[in-house]
C-alpha positions, 0 to 999 in steps of 0.5 A, spaced: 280 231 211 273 234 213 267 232 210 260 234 212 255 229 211 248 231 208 243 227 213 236 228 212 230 226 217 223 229 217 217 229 221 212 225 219 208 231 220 213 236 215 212 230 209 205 230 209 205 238 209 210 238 202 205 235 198 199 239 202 202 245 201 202 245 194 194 241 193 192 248 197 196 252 193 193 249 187 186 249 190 187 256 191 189 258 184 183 254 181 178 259 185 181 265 184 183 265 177 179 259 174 172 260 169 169 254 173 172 254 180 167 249 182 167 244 176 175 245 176 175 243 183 171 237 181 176 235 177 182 235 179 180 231 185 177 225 180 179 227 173 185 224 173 182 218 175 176 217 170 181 219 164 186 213 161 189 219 157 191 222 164 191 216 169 197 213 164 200 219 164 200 220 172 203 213 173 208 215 167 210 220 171 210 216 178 216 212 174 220 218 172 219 221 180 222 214 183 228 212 178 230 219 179 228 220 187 231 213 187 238 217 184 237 222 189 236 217 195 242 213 194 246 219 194 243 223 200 244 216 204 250 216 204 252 223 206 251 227 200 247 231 195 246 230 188 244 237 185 246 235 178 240 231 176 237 235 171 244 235 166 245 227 168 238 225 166 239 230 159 245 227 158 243 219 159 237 221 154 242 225 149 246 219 149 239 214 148 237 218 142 244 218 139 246 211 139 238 208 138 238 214 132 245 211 128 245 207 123 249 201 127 243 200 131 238 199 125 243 194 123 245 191 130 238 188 132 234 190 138 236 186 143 244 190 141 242 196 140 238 197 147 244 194 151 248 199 147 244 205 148 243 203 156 249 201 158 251 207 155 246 212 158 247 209 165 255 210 164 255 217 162 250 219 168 255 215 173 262 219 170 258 225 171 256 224 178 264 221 179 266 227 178 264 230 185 266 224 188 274 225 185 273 233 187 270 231 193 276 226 195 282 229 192 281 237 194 274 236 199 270 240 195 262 239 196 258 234 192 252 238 193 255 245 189 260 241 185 254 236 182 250 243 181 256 246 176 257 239 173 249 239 171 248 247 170 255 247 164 252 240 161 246 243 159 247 249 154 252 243 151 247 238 149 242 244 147 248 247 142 249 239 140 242 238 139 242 245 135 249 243 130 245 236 129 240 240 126 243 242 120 243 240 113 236 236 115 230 237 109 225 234 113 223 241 115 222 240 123 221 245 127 223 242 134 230 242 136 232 235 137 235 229 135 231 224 130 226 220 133 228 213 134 226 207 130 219 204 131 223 196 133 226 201 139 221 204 143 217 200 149 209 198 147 204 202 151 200 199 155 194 204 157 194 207 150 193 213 149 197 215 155 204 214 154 204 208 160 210 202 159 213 197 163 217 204 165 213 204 172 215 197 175 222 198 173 221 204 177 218 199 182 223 194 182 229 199 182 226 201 189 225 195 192 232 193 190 235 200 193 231 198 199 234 190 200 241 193 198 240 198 203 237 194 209 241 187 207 248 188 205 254 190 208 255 195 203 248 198 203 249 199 211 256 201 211 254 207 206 248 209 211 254 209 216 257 214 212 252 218 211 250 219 218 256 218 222 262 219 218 267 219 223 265 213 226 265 210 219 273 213 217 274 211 225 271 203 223 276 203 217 271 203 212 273 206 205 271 213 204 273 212 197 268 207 196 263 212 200 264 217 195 264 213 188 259 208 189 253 212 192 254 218 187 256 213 180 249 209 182 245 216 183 248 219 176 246 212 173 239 212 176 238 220 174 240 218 166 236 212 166 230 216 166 232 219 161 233 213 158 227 212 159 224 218 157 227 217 151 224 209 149 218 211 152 215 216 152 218 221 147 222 218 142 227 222 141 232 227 145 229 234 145 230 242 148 228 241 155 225 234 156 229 233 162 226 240 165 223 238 172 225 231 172 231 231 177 228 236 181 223 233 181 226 226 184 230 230 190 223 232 192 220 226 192 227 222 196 226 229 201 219 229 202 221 221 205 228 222 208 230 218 201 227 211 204 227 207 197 220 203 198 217 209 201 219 213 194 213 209 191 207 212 195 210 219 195 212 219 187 205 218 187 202 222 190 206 228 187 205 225 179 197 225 181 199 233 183 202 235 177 198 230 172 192 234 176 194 240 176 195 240 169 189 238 166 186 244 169 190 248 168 188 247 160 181 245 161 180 252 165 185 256 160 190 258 164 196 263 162 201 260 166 204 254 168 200 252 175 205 245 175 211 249 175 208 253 181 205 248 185 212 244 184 217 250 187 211 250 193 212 243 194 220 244 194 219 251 199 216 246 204 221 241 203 226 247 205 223 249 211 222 244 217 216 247 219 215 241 225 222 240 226 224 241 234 230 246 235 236 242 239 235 244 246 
């Protein structure tokens, strides 16, 4: 049995280009369609930074970009390609919200009811990743498309279980979600009244541990060997099964841990779309640095100030559309495309 393996390497040049394509992109926008052009631009180069609201915000978002990419990474080293961030991050907050919203959780403690909802939040995201590694095992299915079905049927489940949630409440809300968590149950911020909690070093933390699994164990390094050399690997005896599993049970378990974070930190409840751009937005982060786990920190960071900027000046300028979403689909068409890549030969 055959597998392809995914392997990702970037010049220096084509990683600094994503994110250049999407500032000039920005840029553009700003001078062709803002009311003020000139203050816009001021803006978006410093506004982010003189504000708490939005310099929290950039770091909350930095956060979500390295647990997810972190996700992401793991997957990619180790031959494969996890496209079904998007419905592993809405399952792992769908089940946070669940279990931290019932009525065992008020009545577990703090420390039980989190355990709880963590552990199960991180088993979903690995049962549903697990699913492309057994079809990629028994019937040689690629991780990539079967990972991308997975999460594309996930979503308009959980949006019909949110919706048949609804019914019979008399609360009057409006908003197409779980109920929000109890106040013992969300993480404390640090940088009110930006949405800024200790989500961020975790996300730190999370890097520096993928890298040290990676570089300092014998299952990290056989893993890039299967991702790079994966008949060298099969030939060296290293197990396939464990390959496929562990990577993408971990990458699902990163992705839903986002959620969870999500959920905990900064909405309080599970809602319609909170996930949109979440897993998307972690795989441009691990592709832009050929999925390096420390160097997801610095690329999080610059995209999160991106967005985050973008943003901002899209509301102070009253723009129509959404010129996050644009500046996003640009940095992933650059990603797409190894402008500096030299052809074999």
């Amino acid at each position: 049995m055959k597998f392809l393996p995914v392997t990702i390497k970037r010049p220096p040049l084509s990683s600094i280009l994503a994110p250049l394509s999407g500032l000039a992109v920005c840029i553009l926008i700003i001078i062709t369609c803002g009311k003020n052009p000139s203050q816009a631009l001021v803006s978006l180069f410093t506004g982010t930074f003189t504000s708490t609201y939005y310099f929290g915000s950039m770091l909350n978002t930095a956060a979500f970009l390295m647990t997810a990419g972190a996700g992401a990474a793991i997957a990619m080293k180790s031959g494969n390609m996890n496209l079904g961030g998007e419905g592993q991050v809405y399952a792992g907050g769908y089940v946070t919200a669940l279990v931290l919203g019932s009525r065992w959780a008020s009545s577990a403690g703090v420390f039980t009811a989190c355990a709880a909802a963590l552990f199960a939040a991180l088993a979903t995201g690995a049962l549903l990743a697990a699913i492309s590694a057994l079809l990629k095992e028994l019937r040689g299915a690629q991780v990539l498309l079967t990972s991308f079905l997975v999460s594309a049927a996930l979503l308009p489940l959980i949006d019909g279980l949110l919706i048949s949630s609804m019914n019979g409440r008399t609360e009057g809300q409006h908003l197409i979600a779980l109920p929000y968590i109890p106040e013992p149950f969300r993480l404390p911020r640090l940088l009110a009244p930006s949405p800024l909690t200790v989500t961020f070093f975790f996300a730190c933390a999370i890097c520096l541990a993928l890298w040290l699994f990676l570089a300092h164990t014998t299952a990290g390094r056989h893993t890039i060997i299967w991702g790079k050399a994966p008949l060298f690997a099969r030939a060296s005896g290293y197990s396939s099964t464990a390959a496929s599993f562990g990577p993408l049970a971990v990458s699902g378990a990163l992705h839903a841990l986002t959620g969870f974070f999500a959920v905990c930190g900064t909405y309080y409840t599970c809602h319609k779309d909170f996930y949109v751009n979440m897993g998307w937005n972690g795989l441009s982060c691990a592709l832009i640095v050929s999925a390096r786990p420390l160097a997801l920190i610095p690329s999080a960071l610059v995209l999160s100030w991106l967005y985050t900027s973008a943003g901002r000046v899209a509301l102070t300028q009253g723009f129509g559309f959404d010129i996050s979403g644009i500046i996003q689909g640009v940095v992933l068409f650059a990603i797409a495309i190894p402008f500096f890549q030299k052809e074999p030969g």
